[in-house]
Short mmCIF file of the C-alpha atoms (twelve columns), coordinates in Angstrom:
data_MODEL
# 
_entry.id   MODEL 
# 
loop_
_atom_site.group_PDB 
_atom_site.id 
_atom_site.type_symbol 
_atom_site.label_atom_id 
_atom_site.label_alt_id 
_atom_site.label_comp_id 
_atom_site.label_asym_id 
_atom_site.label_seq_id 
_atom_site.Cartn_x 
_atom_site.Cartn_y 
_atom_site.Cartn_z 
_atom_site.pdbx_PDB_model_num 
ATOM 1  C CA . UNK A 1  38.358 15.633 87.779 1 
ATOM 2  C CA . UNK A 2  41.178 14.396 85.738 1 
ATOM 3  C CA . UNK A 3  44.757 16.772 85.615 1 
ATOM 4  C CA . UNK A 4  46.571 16.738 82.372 1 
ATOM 5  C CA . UNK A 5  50.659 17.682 82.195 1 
ATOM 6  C CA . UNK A 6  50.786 20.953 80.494 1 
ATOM 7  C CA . UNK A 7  53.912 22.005 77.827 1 
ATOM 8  C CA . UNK A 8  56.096 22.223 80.663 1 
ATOM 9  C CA . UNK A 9  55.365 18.884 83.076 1 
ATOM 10 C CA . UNK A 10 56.362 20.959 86.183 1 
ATOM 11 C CA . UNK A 11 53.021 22.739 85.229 1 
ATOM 12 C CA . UNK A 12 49.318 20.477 85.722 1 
ATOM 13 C CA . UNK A 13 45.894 21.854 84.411 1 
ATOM 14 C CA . UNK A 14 43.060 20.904 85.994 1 
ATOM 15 C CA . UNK A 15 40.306 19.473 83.404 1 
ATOM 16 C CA . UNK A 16 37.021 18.607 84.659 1 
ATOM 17 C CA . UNK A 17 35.449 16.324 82.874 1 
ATOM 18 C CA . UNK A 18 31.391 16.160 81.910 1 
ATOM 19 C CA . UNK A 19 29.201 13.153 81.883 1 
ATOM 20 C CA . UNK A 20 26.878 13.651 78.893 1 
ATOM 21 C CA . UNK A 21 24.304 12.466 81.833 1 
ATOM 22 C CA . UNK A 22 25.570 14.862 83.984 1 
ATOM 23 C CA . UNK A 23 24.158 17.526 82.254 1 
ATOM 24 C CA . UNK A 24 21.680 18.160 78.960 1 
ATOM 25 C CA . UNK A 25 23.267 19.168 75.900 1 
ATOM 26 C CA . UNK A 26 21.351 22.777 74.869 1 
ATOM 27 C CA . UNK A 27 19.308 23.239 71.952 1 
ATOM 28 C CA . UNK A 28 21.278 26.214 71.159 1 
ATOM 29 C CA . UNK A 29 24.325 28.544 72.594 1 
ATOM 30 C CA . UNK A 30 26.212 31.670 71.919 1 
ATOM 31 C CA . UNK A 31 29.983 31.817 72.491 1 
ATOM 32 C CA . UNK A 32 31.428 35.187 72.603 1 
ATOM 33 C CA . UNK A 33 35.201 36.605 72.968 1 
ATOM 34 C CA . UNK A 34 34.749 40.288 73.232 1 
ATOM 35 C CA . UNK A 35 38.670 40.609 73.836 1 
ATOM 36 C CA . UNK A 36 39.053 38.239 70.689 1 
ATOM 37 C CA . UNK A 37 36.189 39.150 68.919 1 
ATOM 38 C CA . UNK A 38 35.484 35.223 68.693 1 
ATOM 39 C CA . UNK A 39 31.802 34.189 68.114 1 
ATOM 40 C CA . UNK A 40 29.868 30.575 67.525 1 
ATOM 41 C CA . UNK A 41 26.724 29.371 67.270 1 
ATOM 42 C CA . UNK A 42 26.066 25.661 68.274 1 
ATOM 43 C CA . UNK A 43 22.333 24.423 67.388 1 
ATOM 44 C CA . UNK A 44 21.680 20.829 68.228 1 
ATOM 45 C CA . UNK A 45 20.317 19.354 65.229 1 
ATOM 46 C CA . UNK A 46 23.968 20.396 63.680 1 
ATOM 47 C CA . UNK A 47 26.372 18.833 66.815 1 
ATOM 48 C CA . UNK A 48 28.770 21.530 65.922 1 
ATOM 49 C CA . UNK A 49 29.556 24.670 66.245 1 
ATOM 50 C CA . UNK A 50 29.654 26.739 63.421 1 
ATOM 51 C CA . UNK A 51 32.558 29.187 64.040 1 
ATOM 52 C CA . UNK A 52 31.838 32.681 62.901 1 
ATOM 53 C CA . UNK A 53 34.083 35.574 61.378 1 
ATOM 54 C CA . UNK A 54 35.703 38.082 63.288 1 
ATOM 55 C CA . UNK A 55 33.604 40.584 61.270 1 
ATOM 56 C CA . UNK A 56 29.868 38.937 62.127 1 
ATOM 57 C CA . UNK A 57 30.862 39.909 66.144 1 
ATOM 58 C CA . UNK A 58 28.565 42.631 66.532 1 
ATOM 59 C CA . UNK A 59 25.709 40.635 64.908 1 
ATOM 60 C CA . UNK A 60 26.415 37.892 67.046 1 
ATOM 61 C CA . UNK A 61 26.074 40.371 69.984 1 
ATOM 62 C CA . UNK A 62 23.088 41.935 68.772 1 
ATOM 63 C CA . UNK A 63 21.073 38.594 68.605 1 
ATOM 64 C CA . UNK A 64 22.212 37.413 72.078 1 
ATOM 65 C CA . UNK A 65 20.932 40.896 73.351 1 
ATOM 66 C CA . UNK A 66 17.653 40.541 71.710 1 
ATOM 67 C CA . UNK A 67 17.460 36.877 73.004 1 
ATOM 68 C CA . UNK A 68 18.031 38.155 76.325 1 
ATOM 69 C CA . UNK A 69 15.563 41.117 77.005 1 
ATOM 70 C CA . UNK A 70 12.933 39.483 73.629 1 
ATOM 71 C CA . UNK A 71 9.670  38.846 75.488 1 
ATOM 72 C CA . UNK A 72 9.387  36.340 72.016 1 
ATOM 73 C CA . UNK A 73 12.850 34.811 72.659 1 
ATOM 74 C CA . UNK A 74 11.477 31.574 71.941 1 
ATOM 75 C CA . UNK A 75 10.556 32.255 68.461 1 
ATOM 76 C CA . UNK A 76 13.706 34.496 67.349 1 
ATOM 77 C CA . UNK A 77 15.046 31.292 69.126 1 
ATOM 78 C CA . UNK A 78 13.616 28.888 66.154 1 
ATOM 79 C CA . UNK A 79 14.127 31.459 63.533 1 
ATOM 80 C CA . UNK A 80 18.138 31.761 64.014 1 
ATOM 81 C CA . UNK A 81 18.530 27.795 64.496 1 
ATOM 82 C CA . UNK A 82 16.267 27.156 61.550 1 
ATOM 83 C CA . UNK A 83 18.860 30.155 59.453 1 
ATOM 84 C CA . UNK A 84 21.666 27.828 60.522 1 
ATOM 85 C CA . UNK A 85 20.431 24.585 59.836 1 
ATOM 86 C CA . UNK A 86 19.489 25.692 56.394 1 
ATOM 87 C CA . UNK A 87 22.739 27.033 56.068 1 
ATOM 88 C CA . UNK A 88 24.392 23.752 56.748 1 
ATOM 89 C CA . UNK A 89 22.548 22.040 53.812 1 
# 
């Protein structure tokens, strides 16, 4: 673990640093805020992840629900990272 001096020195945050070999970097990932409203989407092939708007939320939502409880999560899997990837170009 390293610890990092927040604004106020008096104050230390514990960071805990990852090993790319420590663990495998996901083919895809949903990050949600629901008290923000702050969604994003990070697909391998891209490295990134591709912020969305505030207003694309309950999309967001809606396709990590259906990737949850799909018995063909695999394929909506491909279709949404394919979407992206294409959108990238």
């Amino acid at each position: 673990m390293a610890y990092t001096a927040g604004a106020n020195a008096s104050r230390w945050h514990v960071v805990r640093v990852i090993n790319v070999m420590e663990k495998p970097i996901p083919d895809f990932a949903i990050f949600q805020n629901s008290r923000t409203r702050q969604s994003a989407l990070w697909v391998k092939e891209t490295g990134e992840w591709k912020k969305c708007s505030e207003s694309d939320y309950d999309t967001v939502f809606g396709m990590a629900t259906m990737l949850r409880k799909s018995e063909h999560s695999g394929w909506i899997l491909q279709q949404i990272a394919r979407a992206i990837i294409e959108l990238e170009k």
